[in-house]
C-alpha positions, -999 to +999 in steps of 0.1 A: +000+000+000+014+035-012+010+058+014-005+091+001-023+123+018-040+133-019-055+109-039-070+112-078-080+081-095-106+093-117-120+125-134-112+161-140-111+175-100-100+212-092-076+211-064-073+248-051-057+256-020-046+220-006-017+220+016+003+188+025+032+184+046+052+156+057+034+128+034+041+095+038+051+083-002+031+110-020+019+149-013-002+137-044-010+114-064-030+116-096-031+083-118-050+081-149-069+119-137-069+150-155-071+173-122-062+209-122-040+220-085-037+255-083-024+272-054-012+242-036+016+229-018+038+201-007+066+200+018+090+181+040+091+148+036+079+119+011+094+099-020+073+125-045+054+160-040+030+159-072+033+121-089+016+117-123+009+085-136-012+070-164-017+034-168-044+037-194-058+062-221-044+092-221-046+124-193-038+160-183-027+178-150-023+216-149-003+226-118-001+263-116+008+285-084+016+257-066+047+253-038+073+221-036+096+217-011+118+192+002+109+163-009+124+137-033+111+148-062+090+176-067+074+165-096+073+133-110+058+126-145+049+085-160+034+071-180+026+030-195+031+015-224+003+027-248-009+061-227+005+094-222+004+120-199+006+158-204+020+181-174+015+220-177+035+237-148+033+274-145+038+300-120+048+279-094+078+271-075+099+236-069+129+240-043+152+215-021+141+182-034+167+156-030+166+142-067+148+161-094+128+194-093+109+177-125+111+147-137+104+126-171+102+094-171+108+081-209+109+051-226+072+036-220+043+052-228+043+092-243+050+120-217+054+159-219+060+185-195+060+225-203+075+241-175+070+281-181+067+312-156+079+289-127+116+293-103+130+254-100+163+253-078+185+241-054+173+202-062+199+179-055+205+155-084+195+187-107+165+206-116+150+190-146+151+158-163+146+151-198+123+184-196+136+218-213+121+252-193+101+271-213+093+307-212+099+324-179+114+292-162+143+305-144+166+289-120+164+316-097+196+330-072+192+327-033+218+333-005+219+313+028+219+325+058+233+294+075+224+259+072+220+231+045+204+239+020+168+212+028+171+235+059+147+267+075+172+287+075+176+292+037+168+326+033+151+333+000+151+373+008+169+380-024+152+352-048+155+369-083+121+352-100+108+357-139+068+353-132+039+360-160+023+396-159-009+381-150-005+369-112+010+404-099+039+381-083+014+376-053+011+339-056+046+333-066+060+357-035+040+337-011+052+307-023+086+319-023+078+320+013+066+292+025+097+275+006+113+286+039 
């Protein structure tokens, strides 16, 4: 049994607002689900923050102002033999994971991931995998304060961030936050 604290199986769900810290295996985890998360976060702790996988057909998942920290991946992206999955990640940020910010899992079935408007940084076996940042991905700057960098005191006070014209920067400063 995988030990999750968000579960979509089935559907189309808006997500707004959900918060998960210290998950057991999964913050979430969407399999063969189109949902849309906006505004939502995981942190501290788990194999996976956001895990999409398709076993059948073929699915969806818009994350967009959403915050991942300090997990092992932030996002993790499969799919089976004979589906596909699409990921659309935008205005959000992915920080302090210790393997991949994103990740794509090739050689099964079809997967993409668009990465725009977003800060991914400071992951530990690198930001992105088999995934190219699109517009306004940045790998933004940050200065420590003291401490490892998984820690709370990584200060994020001078995080240089690319963000669309169309959120104001409120989500993403927020989120910048809470990646404390």
């Amino acid at each position: 049994m995988r030990s999750s604290s968000v579960v979509v199986e089935a559907g189309s769900p808006a997500l707004t607002g959900v918060s998960v810290t210290s998950a057991g295996s999964y913050g979430f985890w969407i399999r063969n689900a189109s949902p849309a998360l906006t505004s939502c976060s995981a942190r501290s702790g788990g194999t996976f923050g956001i895990y999409l996988d398709t076993t059948t057909g073929t699915t969806a998942t818009t994350i967009t102002n959403c915050s991942l920290n300090a997990t092992g991946y932030g996002v993790y992206v499969s799919a089976a033999s004979g589906s596909s999955v699409t990921a659309t990640i935008s205005n959000s940020v992915i920080t302090n994971h210790g393997n991949y910010g994103v990740y794509r899992r090739t050689g099964f079935g079809a997967t993409a991931v668009t990465v725009t408007y977003s800060d991914v940084w400071g992951n530990g076996s690198g930001n992105y995998l088999n995934v190219t940042p699109g517009t306004g991905a940045s790998l933004a700057t940050r200065t420590r304060t003291h401490g490892a960098p998984n820690s709370a005191s990584t200060s994020c006070a001078t995080a240089s961030v690319k963000r669309s014209s169309n959120d104001g920067g409120s989500a993403l400063a927020k989120a910048l936050m809470r990646a404390t």
